[in-house]
C-alpha positions as CSV (number, residue, x, y, z in Angstrom):
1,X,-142.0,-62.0,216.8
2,X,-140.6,-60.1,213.7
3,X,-143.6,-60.8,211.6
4,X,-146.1,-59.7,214.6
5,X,-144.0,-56.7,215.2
6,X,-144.6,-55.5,211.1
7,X,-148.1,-56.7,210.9
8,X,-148.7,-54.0,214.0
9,X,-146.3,-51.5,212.5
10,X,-148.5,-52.0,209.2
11,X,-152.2,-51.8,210.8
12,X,-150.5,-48.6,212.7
13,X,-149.6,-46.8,209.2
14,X,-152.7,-48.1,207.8
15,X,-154.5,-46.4,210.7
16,X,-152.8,-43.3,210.7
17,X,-153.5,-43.0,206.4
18,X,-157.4,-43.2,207.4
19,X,-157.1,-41.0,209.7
20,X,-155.6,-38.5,207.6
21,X,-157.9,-39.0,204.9
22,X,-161.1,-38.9,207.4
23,X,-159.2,-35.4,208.6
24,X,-158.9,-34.2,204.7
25,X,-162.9,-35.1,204.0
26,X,-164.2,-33.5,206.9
27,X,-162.1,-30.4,206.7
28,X,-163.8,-30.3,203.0
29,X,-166.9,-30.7,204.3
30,X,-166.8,-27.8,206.8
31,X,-166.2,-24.8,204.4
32,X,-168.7,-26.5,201.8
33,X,-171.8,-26.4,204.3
34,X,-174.9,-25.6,202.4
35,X,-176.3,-24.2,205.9
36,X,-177.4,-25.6,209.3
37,X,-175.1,-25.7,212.4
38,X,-171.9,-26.0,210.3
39,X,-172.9,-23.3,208.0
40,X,-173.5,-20.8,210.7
41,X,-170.1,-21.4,212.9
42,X,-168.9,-21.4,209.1
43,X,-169.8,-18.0,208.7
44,X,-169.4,-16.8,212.3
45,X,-165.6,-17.9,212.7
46,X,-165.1,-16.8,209.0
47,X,-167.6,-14.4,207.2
48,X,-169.0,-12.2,209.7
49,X,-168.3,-8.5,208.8
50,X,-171.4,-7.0,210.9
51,X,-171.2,-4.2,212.9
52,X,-173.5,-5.7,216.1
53,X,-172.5,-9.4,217.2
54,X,-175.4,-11.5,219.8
55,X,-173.3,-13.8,221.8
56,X,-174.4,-15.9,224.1
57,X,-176.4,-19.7,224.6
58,X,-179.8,-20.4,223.3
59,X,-181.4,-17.7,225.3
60,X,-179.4,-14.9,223.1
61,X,-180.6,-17.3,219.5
62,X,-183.8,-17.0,220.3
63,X,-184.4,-13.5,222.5
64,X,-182.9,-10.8,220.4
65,X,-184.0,-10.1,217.0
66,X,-181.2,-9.3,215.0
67,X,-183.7,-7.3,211.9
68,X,-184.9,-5.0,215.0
69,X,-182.1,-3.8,216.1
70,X,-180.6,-3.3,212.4
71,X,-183.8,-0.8,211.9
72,X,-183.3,1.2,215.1
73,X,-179.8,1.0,216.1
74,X,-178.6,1.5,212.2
75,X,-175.6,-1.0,212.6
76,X,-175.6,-4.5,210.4
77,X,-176.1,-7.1,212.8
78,X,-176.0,-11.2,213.3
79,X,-177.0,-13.1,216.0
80,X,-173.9,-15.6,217.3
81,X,-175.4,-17.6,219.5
82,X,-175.0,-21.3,220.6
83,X,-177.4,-23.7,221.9
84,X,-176.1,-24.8,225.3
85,X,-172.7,-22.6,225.2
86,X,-171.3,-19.8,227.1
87,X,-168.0,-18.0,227.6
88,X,-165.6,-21.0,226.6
89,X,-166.8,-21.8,223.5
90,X,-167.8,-18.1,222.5
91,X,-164.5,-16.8,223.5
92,X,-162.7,-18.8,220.9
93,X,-165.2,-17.4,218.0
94,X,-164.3,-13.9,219.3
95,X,-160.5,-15.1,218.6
96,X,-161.3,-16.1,215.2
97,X,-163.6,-13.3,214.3
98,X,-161.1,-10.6,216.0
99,X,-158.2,-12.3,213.3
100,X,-160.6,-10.3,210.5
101,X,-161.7,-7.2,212.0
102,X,-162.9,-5.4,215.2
103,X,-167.2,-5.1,215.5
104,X,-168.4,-2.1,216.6
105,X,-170.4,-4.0,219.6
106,X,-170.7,-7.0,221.1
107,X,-174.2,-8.1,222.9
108,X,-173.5,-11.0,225.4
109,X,-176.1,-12.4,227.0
110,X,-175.1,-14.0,230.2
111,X,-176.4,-17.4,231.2
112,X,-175.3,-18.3,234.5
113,X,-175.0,-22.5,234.0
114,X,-173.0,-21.6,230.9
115,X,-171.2,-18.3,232.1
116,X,-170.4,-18.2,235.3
117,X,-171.5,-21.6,237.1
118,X,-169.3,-24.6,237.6
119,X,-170.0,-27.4,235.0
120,X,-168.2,-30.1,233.1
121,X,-166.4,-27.9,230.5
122,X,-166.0,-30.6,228.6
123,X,-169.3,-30.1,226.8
124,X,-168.3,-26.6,225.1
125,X,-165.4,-27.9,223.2
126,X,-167.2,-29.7,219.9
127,X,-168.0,-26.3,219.0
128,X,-164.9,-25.4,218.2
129,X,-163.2,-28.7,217.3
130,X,-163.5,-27.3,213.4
131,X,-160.8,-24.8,214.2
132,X,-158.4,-26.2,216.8
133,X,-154.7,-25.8,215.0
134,X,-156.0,-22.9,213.1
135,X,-156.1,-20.9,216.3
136,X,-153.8,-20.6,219.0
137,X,-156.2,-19.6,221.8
138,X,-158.6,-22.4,220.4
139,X,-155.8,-24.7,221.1
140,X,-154.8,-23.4,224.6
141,X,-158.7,-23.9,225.5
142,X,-158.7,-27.4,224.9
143,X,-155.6,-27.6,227.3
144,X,-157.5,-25.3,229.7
145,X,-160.2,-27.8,229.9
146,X,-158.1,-30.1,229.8
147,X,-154.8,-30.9,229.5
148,X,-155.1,-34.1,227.5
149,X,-156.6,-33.0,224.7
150,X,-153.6,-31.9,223.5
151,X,-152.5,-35.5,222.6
152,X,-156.3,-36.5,221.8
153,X,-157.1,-33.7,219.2
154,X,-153.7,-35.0,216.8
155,X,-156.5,-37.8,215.5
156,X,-158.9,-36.8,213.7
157,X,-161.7,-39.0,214.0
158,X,-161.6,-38.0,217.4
159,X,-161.7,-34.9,216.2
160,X,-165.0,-34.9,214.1
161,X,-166.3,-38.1,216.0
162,X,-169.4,-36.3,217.7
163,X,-170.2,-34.1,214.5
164,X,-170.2,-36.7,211.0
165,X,-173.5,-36.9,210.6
166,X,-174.4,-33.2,210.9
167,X,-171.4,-32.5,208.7
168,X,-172.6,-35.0,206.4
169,X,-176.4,-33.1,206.5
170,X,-175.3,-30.0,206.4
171,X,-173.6,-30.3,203.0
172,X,-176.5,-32.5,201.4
173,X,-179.9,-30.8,203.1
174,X,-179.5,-28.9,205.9
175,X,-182.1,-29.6,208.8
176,X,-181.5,-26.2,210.4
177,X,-182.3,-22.9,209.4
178,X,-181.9,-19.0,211.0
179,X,-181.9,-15.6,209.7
180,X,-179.2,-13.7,210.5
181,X,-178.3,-16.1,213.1
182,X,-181.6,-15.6,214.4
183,X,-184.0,-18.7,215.2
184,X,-187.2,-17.5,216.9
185,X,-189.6,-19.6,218.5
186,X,-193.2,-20.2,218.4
187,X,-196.7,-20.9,220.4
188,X,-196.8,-20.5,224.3
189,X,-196.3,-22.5,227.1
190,X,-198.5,-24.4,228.3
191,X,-197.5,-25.4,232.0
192,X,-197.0,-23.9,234.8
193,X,-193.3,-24.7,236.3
194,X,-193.0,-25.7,239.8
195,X,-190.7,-23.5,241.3
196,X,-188.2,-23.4,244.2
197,X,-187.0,-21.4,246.5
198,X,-183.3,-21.2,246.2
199,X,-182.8,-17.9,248.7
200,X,-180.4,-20.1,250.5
201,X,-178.8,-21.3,247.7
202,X,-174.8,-21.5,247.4
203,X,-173.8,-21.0,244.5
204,X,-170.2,-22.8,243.2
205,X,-168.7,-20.3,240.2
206,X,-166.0,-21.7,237.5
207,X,-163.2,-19.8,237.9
208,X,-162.2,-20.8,233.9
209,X,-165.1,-19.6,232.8
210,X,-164.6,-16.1,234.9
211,X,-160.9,-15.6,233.2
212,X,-162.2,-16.0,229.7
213,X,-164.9,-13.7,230.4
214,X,-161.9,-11.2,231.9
215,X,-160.1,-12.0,228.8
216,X,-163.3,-10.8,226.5
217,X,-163.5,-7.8,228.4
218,X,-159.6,-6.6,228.0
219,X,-159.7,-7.9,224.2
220,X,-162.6,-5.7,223.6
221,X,-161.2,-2.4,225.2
222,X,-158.0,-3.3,223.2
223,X,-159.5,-2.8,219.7
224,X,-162.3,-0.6,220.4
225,X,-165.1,-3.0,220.4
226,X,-167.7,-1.4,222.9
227,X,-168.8,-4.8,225.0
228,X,-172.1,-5.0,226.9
229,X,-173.6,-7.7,229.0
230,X,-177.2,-8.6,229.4
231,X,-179.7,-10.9,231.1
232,X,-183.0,-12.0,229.3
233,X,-186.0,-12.2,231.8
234,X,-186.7,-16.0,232.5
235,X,-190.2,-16.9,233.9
236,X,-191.4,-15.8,237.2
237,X,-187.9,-15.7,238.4
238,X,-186.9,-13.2,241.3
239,X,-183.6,-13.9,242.1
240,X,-180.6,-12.2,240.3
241,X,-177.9,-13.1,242.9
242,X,-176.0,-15.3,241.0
243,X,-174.9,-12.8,238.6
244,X,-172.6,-11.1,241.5
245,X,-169.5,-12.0,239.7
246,X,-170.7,-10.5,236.4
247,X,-171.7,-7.6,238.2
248,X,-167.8,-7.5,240.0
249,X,-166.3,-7.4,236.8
250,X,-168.2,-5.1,234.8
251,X,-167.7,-2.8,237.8
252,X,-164.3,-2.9,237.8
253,X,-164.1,-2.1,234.2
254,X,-166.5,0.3,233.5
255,X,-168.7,-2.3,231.3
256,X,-172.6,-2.0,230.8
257,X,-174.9,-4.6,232.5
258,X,-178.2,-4.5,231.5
259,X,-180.2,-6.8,233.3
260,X,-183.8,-8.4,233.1
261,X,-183.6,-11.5,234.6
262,X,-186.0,-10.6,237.2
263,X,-187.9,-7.9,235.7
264,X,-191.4,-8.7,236.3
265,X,-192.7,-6.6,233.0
266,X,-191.5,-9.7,231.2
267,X,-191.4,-12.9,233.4
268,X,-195.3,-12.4,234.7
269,X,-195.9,-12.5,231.0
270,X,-197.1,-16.1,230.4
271,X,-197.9,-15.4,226.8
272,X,-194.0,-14.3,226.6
273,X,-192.8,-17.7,226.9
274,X,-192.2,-20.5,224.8
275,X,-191.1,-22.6,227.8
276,X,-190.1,-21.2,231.5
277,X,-186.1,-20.3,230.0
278,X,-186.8,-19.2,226.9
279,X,-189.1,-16.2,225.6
280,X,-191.0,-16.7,222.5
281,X,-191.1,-14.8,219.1
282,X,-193.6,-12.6,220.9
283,X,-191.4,-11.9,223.8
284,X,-188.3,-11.6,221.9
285,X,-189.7,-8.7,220.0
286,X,-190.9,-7.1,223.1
287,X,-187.9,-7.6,224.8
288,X,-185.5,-6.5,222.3
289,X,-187.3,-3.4,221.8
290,X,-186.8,-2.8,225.4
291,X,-183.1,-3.7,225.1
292,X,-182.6,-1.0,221.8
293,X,-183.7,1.7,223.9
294,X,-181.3,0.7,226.6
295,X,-178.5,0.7,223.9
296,X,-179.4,4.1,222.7
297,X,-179.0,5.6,226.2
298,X,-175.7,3.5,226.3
299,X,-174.6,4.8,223.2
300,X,-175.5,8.4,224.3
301,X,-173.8,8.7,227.3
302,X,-170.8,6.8,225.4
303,X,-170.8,10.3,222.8
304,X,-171.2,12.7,225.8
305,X,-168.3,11.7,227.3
306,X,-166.4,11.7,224.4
C-alpha cells in the first residue's frame, strides 16, 4: 500500500511539472506569433492603439473595410472581428483593450446566433483562454458560462488543448493573413438559398449574452468611447424582428442602431454576396461606404449637441 500510495503521489508531481512546462511553452508561444489567428488576438488584446475598433463575428471581418473608413472618417482603424463569436468573447477583448486606453468608437456589428440568441456558450471561450488569470472579467466569464471552469482552467493543457497546433503554425508559417484585421472575400455565389418563412418564429434570447452587451454599453459611456451597433444586410432576408432586444437597449441608452439587415439595396444584390451570410469584397465596399456616411451624420449630430 505504501509503495502504491508514492508511485501515485510521484506520477501526480510528475504530471503537474508537465503541465507547468506545457503552460510555460505555450504562454511563449502566444506573444511570439509571427501572425495568423494568434497574432491578431495578440495584437487586439495587447497592441491596438486605433481610434475606430470593428467588433463583431465573421460578418463584421469580412463586411467593413477598415482602409475605407480610415480615408473618410480620418480616424486610425482595425477591424476586431472573430469568426463565429459575439458579445462573450468580444466583451472580454474590450476588458483587455480598455486596461491600455479608451477608442474613440467602437463599431459592433450584431449577429443575432452570436449576440443575442440562446446557444451553447461554451464555444466562445477558446478565444480568450490565452488571457484568463491576466484578467479578472476574463476569469468571471468562464464562471459565467460556467461555473466549473474555474477548477478546469488551473491545468494547462486544458487550457491550450483546442489551440496547439495553430499556436505551433502561427509561430513557424502562419496560414492566415488580414490587413488591418480585415479579411475580405472573393467571387460570388453561385446558388440560390432555399428560404423559409420564419414570420411565426419564437425566438429564445440568452439572457448572458444580453448582460454583457449592457455591460459594453455602460463601460463605453464611462470612458467616453462613443459605441454604435450595426446590422450588415444578409441575402434576401426581410425579417429584422429578432433584433428587438438590441433595439430595447439602445433605446434606453441613447445608443446608435444602424441597421441593414433587411435593406433590399443590398440583399437583392446577388453579385454582393460571397454566400447567403456573408457580403463579398464587392459588397463590403459598397456597404461600408453606405455605413461612413451614416457615421458622419452620427458624428454630426453628436457635435450639435455638444
Amino acid at each position: 500500500m505504501k509503495k502504491f500510495l508514492v508511485k501515485t503521489a510521484l506520477f501526480i508531481i510528475l504530471v503537474l511539472v508537465i503541465d507547468a512546462a506545457l503552460g510555460a511553452g505555450f504562454r511563449y508561444l502566444v506573444p511570439h506569433a509571427k501572425g495568423g489567428d494568434t497574432g491578431r488576438i495578440e495584437y487586439i488584446c495587447h497592441r491596438t492603439s486605433e481610434d475606430l475598433l470593428i467588433f463583431g463575428s465573421s460578418r463584421a471581418v469580412h463586411h467593413y473595410d477598415p482602409f475605407l473608413l480610415e480615408d473618410s472618417l480620418y480616424l486610425s482603424c482595425h477591424n476586431c472581428g472573430k469568426d463565429g463569436n459575439g458579445i462573450i468573447l468580444l466583451y472580454g477583448w474590450y476588458k483587455m483593450i480598455q486596461e491600455r486606453y479608451a477608442p474613440s468608437c467602437i463599431l459592433y456589428e450584431v449577429t443575432p446566433g452570436f449576440d443575442l440568441l440562446a446557444s451553447d456558450n461554451m464555444t466562445y471561450l477558446p478565444g480568450l483562454r490565452y488571457y484568463y488569470g491576466q484578467n479578472s472579467t476574463i476569469d468571471s466569464i468562464f464562471w459565467a458560462v460556467d461555473p466549473n471552469e474555474r477548477y478546469k482552467m488551473r491545468l494547462n493543457a486544458y487550457r491550450f488543448n483546442s489551440q496547439f497546433l495553430q499556436l505551433v503554425m502561427d509561430n513557424i508559417k502562419p496560414l492566415r493573413q488580414d490587413a488591418k484585421g480585415y479579411r475580405p472575400l472573393y467571387g460570388e455565389m453561385q446558388y440560390e438559398p432555399i428560404l423559409t418563412d420564419k414570420s411565426q418564429e419564437k425566438y429564445a434570447y440568452d439572457s448572458l449574452k444580453l448582460y454583457y452587451l449592457e455591460r459594453l454599453v455602460q463601460d463605453c459611456k464611462a470612458s467616453g468611447t462613443q459605441l454604435i451597433f450595426a446590422a450588415s444586410p444578409l441575402y434576401k432576408n426581410t425579417d429584422a424582428r429578432m433584433f428587438a432586444p438590441i433595439e430595447n437597449l439602445c433605446a434606453r441608452h441613447g445608443v446608435p442602431f444602424i441597421n441593414h439587415y433587411a435593406d433590399p439595396t443590398f440583399n437583392e444584390e446577388k453579385s454582393y454576396f460571397k454566400d447567403s451570410g456573408h457580403l463579398n469584397q464587392k459588397g463590403a465596399e459598397a456597404y461600408t461606404k453606405v455605413i461612413i456616411g451614416e457615421i458622419k451624420e452620427l458624428k454630426g449630430q453628436v457635435s450639435v449637441q455638444n
